[in-house]
DSSP file (Angstrom, degrees, kcal/mol; ACC not computed):
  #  RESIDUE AA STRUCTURE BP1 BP2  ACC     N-H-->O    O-->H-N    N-H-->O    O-->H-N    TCO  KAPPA ALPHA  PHI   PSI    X-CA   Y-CA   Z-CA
    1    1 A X              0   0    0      0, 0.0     2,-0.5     0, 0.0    25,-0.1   0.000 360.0 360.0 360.0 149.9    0.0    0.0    0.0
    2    2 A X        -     0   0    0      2,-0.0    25,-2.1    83,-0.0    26,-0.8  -0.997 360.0-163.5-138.1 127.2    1.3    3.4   -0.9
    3    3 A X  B     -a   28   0A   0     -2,-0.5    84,-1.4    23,-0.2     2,-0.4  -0.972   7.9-171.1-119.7 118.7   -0.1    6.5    1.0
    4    4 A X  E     -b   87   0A   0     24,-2.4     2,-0.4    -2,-0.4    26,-0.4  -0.868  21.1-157.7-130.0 174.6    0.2    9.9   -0.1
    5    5 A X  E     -b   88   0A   0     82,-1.5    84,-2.5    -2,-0.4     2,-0.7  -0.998  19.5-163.6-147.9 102.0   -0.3   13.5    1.1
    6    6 A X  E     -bc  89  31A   0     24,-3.1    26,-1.0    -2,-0.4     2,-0.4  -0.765   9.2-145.6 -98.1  93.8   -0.8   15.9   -1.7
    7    7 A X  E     -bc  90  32A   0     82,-0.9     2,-1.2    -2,-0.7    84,-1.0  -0.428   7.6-161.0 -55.7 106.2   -0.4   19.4   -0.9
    8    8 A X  E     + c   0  33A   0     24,-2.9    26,-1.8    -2,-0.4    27,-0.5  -0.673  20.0 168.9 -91.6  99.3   -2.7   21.9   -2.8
    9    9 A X        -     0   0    0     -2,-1.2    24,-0.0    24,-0.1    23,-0.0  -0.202  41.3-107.6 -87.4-171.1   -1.3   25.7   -2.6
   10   10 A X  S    S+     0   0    0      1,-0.1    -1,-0.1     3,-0.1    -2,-0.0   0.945 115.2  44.8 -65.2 -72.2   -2.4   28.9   -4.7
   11   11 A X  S    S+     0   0    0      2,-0.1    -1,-0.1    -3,-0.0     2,-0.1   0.127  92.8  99.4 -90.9  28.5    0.3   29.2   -6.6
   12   12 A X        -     0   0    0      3,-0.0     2,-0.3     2,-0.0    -4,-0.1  -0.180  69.8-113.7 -81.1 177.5    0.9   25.5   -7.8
   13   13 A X    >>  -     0   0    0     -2,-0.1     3,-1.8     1,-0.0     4,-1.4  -0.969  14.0-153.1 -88.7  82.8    0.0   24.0  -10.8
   14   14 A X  H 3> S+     0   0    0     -2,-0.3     4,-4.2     1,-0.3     5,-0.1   0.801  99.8  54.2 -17.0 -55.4   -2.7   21.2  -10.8
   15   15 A X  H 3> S+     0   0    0      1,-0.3     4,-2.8     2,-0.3    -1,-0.3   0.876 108.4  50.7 -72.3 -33.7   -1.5   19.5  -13.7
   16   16 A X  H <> S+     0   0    0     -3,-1.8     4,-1.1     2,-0.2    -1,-0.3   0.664 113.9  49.0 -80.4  -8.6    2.3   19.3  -12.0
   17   17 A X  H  X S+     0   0    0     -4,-1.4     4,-2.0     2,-0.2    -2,-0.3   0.913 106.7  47.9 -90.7 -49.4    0.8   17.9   -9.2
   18   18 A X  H  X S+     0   0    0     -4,-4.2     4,-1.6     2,-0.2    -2,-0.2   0.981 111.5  57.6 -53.6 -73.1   -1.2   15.4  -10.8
   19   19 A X  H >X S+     0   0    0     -4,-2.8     4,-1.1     2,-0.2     3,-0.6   0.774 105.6  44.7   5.1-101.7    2.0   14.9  -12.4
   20   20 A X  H >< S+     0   0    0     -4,-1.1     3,-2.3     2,-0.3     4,-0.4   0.824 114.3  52.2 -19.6 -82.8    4.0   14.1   -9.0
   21   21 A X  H >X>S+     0   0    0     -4,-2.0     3,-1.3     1,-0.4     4,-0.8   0.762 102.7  55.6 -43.9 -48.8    1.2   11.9   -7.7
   22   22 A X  H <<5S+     0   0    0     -4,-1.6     3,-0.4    -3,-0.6    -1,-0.4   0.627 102.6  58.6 -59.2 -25.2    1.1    9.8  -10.7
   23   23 A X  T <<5S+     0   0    0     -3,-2.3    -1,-0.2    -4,-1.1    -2,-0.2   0.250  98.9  58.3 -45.2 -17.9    4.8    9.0  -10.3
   24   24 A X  T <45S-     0   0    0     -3,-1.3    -2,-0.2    -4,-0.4    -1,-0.2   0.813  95.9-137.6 -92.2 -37.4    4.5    7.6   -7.1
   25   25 A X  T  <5 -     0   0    0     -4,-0.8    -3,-0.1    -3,-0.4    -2,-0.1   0.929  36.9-178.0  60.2  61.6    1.9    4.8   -8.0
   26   26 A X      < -     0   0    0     -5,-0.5   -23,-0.2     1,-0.1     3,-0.1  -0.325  34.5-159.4 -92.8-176.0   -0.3    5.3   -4.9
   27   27 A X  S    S+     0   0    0    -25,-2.1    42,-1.1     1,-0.4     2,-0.4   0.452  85.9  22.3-130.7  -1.9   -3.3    3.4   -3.9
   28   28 A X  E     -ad   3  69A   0    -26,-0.8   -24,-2.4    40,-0.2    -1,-0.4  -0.934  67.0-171.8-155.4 131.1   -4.8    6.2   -1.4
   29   29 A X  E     - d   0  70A   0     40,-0.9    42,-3.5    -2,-0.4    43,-0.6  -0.908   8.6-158.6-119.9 157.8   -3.9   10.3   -1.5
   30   30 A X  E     - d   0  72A   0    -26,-0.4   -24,-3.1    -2,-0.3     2,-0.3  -0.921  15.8-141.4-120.3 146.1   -5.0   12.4    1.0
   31   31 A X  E     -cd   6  73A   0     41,-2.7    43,-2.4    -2,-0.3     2,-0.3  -0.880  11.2-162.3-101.9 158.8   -5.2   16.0   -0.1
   32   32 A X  E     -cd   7  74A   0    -26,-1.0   -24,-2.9    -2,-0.3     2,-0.5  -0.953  11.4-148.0-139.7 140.3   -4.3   18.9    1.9
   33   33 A X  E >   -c    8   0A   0     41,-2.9     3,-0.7    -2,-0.3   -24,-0.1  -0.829  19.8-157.3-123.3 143.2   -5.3   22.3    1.2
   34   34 A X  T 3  S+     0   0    0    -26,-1.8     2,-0.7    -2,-0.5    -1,-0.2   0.909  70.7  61.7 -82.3 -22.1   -2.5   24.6    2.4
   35   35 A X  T 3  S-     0   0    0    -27,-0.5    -1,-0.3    41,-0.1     2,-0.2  -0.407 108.6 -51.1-103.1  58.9   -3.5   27.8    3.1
   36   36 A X  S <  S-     0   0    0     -2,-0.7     2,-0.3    -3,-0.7    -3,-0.2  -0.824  80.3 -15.3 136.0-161.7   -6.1   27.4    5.8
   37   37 A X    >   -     0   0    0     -2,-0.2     3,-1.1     1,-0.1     4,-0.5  -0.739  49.8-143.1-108.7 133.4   -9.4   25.6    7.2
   38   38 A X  T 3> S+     0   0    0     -2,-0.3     4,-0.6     1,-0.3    -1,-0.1   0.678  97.3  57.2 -61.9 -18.2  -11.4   23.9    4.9
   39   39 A X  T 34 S+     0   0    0      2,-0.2    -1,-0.3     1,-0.2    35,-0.0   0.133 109.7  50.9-116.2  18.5  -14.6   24.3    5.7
   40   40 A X  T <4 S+     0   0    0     -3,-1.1     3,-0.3     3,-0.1    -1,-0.2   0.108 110.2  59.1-105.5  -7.7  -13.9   28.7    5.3
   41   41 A X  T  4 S+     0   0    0     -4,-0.5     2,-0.4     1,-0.2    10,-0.3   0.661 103.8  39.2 -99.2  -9.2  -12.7   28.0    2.5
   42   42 A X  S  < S+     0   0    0     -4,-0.6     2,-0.3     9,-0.1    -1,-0.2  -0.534  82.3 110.8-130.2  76.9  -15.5   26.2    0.6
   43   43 A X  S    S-     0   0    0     -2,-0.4     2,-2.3    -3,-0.3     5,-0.2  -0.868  86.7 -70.5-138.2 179.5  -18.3   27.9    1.4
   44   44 A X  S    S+     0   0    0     -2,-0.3     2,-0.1     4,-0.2     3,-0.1  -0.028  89.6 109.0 -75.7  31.3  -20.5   30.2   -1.0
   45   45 A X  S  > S-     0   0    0     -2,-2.3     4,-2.2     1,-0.1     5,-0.1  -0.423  83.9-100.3 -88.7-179.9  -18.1   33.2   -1.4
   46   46 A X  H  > S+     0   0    0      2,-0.2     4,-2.2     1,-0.2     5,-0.2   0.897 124.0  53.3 -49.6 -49.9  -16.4   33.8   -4.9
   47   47 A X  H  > S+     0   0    0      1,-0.2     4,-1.2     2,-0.2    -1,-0.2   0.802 109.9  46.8 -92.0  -5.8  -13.5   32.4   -3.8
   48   48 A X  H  > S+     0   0    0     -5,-0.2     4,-1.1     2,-0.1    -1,-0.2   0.828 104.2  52.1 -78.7 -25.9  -15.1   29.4   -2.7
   49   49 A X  H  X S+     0   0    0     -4,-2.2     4,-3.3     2,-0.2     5,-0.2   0.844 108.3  59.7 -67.3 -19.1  -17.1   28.4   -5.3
   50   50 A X  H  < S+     0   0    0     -4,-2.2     4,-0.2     1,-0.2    -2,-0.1   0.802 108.8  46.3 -79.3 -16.1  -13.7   28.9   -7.5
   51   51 A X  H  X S+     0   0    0     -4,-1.2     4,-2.1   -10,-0.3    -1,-0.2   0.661 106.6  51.6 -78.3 -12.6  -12.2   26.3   -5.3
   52   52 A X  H  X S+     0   0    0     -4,-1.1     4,-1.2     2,-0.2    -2,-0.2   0.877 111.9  52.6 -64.2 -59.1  -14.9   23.9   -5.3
   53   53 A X  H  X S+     0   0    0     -4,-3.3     4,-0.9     1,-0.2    -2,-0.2   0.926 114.8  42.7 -61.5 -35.0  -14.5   24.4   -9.3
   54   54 A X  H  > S+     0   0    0     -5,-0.2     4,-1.3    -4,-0.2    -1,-0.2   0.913 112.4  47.8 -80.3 -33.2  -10.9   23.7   -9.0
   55   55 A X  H  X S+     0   0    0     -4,-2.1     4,-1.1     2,-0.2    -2,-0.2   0.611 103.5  66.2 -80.9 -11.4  -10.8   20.7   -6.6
   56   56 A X  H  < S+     0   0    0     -4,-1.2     4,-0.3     2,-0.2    -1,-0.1   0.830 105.1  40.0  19.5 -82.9  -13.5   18.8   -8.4
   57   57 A X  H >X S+     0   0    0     -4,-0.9     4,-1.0     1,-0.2     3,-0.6   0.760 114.6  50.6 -87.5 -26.6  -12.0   18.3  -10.9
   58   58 A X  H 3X S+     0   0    0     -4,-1.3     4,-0.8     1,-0.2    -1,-0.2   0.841 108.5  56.8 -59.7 -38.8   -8.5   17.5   -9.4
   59   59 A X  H 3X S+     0   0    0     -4,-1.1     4,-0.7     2,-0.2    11,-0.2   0.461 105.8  41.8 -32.3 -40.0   -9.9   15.4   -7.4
   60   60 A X  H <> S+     0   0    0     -3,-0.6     4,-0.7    -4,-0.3    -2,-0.2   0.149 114.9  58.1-127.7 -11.6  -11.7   12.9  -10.0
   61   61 A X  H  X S+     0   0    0     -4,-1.0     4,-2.7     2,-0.2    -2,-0.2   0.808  99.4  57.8 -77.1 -38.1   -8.2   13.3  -12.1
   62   62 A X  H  X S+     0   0    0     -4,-0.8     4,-2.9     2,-0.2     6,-0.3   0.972 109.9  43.8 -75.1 -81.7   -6.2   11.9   -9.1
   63   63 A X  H  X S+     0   0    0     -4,-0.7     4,-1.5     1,-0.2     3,-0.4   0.932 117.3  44.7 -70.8 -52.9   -8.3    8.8   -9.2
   64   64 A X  H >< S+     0   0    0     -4,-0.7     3,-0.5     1,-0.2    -1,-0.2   0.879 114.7  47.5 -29.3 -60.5   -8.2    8.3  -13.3
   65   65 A X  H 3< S+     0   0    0     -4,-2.7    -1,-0.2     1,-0.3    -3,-0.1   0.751 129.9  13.3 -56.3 -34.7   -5.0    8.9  -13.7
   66   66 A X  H 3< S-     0   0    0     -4,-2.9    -1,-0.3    -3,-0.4    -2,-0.2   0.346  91.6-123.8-117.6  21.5   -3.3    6.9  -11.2
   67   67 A X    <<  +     0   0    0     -4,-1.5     2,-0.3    -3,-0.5    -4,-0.1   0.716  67.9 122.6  34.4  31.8   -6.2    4.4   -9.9
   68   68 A X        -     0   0    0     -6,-0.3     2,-0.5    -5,-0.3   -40,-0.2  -0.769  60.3-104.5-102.2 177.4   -6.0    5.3   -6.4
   69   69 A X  E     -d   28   0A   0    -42,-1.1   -40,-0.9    -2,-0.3     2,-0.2  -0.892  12.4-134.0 -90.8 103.2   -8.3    6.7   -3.8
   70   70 A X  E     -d   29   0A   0     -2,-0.5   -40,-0.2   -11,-0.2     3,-0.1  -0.326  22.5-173.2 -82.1 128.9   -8.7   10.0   -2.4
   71   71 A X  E     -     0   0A   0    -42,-3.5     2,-0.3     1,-0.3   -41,-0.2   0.671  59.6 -28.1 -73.9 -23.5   -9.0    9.1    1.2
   72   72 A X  E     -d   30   0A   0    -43,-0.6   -41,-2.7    -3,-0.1     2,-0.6  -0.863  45.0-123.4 157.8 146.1   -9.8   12.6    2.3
   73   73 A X  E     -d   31   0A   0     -2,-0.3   -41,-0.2   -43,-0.2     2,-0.2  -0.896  32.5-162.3-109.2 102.0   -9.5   16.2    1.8
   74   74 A X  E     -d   32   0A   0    -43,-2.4   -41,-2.9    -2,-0.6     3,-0.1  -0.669  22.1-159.4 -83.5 156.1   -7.9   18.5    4.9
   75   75 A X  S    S+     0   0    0      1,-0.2   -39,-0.5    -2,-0.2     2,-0.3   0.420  79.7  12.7 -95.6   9.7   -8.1   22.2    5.7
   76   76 A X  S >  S-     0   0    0      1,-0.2     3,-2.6   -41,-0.1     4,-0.3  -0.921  78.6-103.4-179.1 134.7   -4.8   22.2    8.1
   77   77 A X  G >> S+     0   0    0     -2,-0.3     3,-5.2     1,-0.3     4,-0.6   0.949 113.4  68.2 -35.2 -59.5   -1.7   20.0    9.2
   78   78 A X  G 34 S+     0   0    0      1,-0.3     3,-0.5     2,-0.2    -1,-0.3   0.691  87.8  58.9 -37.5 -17.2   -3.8   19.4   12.5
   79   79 A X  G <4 S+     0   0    0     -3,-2.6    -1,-0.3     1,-0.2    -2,-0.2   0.548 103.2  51.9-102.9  -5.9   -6.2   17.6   11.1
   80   80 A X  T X4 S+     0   0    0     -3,-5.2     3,-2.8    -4,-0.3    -1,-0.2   0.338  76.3 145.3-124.2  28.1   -3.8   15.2    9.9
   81   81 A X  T 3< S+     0   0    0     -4,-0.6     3,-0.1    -3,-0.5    -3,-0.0  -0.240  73.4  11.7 -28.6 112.5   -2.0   14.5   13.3
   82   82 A X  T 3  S+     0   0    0      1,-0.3    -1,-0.3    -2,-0.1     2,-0.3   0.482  90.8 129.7  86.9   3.8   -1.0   11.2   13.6
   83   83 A X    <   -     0   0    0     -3,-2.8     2,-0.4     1,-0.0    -1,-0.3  -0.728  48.0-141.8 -85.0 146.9   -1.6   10.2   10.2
   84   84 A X        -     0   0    0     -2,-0.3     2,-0.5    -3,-0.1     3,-0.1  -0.707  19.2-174.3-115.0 122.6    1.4    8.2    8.3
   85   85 A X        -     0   0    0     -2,-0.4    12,-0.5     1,-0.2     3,-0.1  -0.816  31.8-140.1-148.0 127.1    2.3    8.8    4.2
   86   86 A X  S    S-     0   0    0     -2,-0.5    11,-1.8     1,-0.1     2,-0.3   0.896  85.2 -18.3 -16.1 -74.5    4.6    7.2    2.2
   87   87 A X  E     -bE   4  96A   0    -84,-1.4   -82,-1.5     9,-0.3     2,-0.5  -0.953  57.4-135.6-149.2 160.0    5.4   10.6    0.6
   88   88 A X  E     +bE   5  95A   0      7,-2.3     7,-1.2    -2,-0.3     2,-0.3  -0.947  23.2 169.9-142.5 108.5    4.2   14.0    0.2
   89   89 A X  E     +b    6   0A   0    -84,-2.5   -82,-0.9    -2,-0.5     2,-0.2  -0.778  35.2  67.0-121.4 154.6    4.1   16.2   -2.8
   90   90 A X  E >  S+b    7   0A   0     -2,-0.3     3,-1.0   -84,-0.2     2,-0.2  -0.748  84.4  35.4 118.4 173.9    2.8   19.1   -3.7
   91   91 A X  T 3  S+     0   0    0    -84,-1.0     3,-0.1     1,-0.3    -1,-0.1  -0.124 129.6  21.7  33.4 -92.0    3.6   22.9   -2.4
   92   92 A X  T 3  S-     0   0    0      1,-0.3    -1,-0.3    -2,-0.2     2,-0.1   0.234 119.6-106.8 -77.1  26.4    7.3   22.6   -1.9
   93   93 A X    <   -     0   0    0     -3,-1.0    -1,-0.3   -86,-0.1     2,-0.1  -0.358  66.9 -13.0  72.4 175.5    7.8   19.8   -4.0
   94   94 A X        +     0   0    0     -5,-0.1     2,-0.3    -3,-0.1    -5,-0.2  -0.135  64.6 167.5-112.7 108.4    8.5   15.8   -3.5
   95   95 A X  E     -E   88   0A   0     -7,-1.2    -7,-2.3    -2,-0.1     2,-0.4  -0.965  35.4-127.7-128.5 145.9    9.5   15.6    0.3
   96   96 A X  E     -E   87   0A   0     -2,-0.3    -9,-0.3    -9,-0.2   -10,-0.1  -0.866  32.1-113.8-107.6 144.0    9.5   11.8    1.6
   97   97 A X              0   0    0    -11,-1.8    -1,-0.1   -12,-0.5   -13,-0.1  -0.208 360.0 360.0 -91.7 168.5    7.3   11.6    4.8
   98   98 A X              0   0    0    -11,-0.0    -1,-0.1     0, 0.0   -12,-0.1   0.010 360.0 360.0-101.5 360.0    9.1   10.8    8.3
């Protein structure tokens, strides 16, 4: 089993992330959205419906591409306390998890 933690920033690139993940061969990603709490962030403002528009589809690309399973979406490192991943990509680049 292969566990990943994909980090989704502002200024990243979807498609280079999808990229990264797909390189890994995982069977479960979790994504992580970096800049804050999820649940202010996807609510009915402009700039939430334009993440809702973006994570969608990222989301439902992550499982084509590479046939794994997005496990879960977090708004903040806390929330993923105590959780384990192979590796972690996204935001700064390809870091291998501890």
């Amino acid at each position: 089993m292969s566990d990943i933690l994909a980090i989704v920033d502002q200024a990243g690139s979807d498609q280079q992330l999808l990229d990264e993940i797909a390189l890994r061969h995982p069977d479960r990603v979790t994504v992580l959205l970096e800049d804050g709490a999820l649940g202010e962030q996807l609510d009915e403002s402009q700039r939430g419906r334009a993440l809702s528009e973006r994570l969608a589809p990222l989301l439902a690309a992550i499982e084509q591409r590479t046939g794994a399973v997005v496990v879960g979406l977090a708004g903040s490192r806390e929330q993923l306390l105590g959780w384990r991943f192979d590796r972690i990509v996204g935001a700064q680049g390809l870091v291998a998890a501890l």
